[in-house]
Backbone as a printed PyTorch tensor [residue, N CA C, xyz], in Angstrom:
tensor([[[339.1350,  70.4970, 109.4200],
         [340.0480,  70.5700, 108.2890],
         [339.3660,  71.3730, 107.1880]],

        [[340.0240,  71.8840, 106.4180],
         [339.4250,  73.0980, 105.4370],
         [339.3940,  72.2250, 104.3160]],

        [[339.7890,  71.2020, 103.8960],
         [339.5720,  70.1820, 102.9020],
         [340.8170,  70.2870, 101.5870]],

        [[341.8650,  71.5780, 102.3000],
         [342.6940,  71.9840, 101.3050],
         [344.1100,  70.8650, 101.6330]],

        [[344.2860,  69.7770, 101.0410],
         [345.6530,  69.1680, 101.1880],
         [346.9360,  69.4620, 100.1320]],

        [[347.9590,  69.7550, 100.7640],
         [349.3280,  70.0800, 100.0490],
         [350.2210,  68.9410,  99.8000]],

        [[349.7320,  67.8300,  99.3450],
         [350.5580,  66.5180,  99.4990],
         [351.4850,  66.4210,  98.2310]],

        [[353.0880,  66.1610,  98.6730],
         [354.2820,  66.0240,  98.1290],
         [353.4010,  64.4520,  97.4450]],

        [[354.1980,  63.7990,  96.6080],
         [354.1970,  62.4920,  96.1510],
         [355.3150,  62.0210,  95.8140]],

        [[355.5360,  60.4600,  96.3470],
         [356.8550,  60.0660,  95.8100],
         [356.6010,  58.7610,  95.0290]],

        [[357.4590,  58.7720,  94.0760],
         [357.0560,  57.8380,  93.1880],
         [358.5540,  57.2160,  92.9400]],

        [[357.6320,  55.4950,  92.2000],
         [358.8480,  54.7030,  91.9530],
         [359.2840,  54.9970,  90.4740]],

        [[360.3680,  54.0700,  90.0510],
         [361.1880,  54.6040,  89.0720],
         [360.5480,  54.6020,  87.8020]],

        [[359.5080,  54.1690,  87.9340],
         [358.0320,  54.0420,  86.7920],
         [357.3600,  55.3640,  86.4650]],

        [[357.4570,  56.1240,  87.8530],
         [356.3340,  57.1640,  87.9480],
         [355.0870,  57.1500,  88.6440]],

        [[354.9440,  55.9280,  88.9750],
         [353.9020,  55.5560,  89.6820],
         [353.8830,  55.9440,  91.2060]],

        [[352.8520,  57.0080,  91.3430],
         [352.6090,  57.2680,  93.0260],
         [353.0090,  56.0970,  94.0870]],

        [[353.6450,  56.4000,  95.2240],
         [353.9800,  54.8420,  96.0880],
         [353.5130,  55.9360,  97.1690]],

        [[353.8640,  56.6680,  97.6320],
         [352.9500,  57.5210,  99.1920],
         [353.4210,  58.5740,  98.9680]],

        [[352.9810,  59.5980, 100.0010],
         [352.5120,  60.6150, 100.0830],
         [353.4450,  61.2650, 101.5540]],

        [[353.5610,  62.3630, 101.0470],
         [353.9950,  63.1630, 102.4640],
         [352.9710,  64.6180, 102.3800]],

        [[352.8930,  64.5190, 103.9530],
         [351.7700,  65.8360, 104.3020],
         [352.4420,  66.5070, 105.1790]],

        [[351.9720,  67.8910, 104.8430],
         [352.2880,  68.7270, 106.0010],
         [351.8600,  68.2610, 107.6320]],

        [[352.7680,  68.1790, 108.8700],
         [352.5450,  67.6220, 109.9750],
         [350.6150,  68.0460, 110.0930]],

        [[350.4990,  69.3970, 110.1300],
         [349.5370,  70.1630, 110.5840],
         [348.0450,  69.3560, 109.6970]],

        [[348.3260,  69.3470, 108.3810],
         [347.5000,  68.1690, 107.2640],
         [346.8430,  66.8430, 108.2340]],

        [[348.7490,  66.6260, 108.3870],
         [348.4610,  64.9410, 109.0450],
         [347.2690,  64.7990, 110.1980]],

        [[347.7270,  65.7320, 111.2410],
         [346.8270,  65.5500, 112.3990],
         [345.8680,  66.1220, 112.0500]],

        [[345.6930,  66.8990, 111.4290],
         [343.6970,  67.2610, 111.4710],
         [342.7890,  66.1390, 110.5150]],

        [[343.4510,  65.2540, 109.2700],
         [343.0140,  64.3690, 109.3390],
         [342.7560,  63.2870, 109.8830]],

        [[343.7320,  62.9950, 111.3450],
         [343.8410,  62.1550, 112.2650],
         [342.5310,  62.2800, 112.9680]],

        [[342.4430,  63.5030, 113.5490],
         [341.3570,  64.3220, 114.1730],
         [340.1110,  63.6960, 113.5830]],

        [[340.2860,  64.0660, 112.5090],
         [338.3470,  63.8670, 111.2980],
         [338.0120,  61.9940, 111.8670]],

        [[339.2550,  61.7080, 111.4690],
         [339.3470,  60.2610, 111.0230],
         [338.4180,  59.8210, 112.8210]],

        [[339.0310,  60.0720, 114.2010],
         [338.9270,  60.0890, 115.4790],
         [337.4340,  60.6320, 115.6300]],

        [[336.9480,  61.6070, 114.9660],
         [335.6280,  62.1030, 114.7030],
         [334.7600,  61.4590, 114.4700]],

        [[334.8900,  60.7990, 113.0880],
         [333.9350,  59.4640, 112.3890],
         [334.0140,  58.8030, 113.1160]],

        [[334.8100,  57.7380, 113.7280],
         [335.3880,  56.9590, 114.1340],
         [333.9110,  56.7830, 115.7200]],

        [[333.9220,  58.2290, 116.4910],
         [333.0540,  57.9960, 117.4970],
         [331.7280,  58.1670, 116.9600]],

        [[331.1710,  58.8340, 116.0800],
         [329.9570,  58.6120, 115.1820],
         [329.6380,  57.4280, 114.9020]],

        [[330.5830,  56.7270, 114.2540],
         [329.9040,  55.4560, 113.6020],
         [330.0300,  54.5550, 115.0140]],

        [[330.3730,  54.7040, 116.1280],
         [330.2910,  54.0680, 117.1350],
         [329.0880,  54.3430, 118.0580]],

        [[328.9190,  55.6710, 117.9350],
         [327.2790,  56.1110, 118.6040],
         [326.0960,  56.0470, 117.8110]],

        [[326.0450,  55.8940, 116.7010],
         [325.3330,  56.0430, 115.6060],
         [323.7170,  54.8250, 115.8110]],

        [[323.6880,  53.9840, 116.4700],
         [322.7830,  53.0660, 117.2700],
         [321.9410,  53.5960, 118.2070]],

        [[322.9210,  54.9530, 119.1680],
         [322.3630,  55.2450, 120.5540],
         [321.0740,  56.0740, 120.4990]],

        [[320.4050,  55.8160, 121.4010],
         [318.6710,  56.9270, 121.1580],
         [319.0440,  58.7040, 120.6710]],

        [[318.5590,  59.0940, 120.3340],
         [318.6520,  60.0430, 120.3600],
         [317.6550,  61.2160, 121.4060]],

        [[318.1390,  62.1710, 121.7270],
         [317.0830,  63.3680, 122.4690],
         [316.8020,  64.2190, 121.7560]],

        [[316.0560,  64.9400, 121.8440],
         [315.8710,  66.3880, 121.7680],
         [316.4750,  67.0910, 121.7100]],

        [[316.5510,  68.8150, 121.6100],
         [317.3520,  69.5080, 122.3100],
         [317.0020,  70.5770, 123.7560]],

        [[314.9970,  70.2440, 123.4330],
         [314.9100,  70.6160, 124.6880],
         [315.1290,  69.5410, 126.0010]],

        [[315.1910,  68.2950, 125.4860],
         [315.5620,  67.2640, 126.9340],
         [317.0760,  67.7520, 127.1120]],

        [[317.8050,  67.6930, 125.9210],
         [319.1900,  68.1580, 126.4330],
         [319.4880,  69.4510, 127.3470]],

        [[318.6750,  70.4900, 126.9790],
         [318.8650,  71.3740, 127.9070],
         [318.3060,  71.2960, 129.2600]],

        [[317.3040,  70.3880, 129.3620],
         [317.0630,  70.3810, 130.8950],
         [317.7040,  69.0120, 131.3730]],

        [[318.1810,  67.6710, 130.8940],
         [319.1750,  67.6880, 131.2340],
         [320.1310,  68.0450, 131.8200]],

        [[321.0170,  68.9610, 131.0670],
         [321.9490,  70.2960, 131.1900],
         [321.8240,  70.5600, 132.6190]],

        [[320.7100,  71.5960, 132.6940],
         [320.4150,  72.6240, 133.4100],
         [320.0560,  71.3610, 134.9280]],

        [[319.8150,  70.3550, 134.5700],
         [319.1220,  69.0020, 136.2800],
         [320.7470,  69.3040, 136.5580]],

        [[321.8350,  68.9020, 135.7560],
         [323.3110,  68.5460, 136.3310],
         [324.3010,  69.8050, 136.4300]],

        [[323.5980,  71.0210, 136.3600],
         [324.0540,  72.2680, 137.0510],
         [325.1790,  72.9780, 135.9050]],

        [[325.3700,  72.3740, 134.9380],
         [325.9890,  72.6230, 133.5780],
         [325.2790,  73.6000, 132.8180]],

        [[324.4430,  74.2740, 133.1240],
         [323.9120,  74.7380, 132.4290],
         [323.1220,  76.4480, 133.1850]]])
């Protein structure tokens, strides 16, 4: 997401913001980010490697 949002606002008879409408394209790439974090803060525990183990890794499972 480019961080640029175009959000309509609808408000009650006060003036007061009540939600928001986004462009579809808005919606899902924040869906996306949100799905992003979402597996981060879920791996965020796991060991970490290298990047030279990752590449031979890689390269043991023919991916490479």
């Amino acid at each position: 997401m480019n961080g640029k949002l175009h959000p309509a606002w609808i408000t009650d008879e006060h003036g007061n913001r009540v939600s928001v409408v986004l462009p579809v394209e808005e919606y899902e790439a924040l869906l996306e980010d949100l799905a992003d974090l979402a597996a981060v803060a879920e791996r965020r525990d796991e060991p970490t490697v290298t990047h030279e183990e990752l590449v031979r890794r890689l390269r043991a499972d023919g991916l490479l």
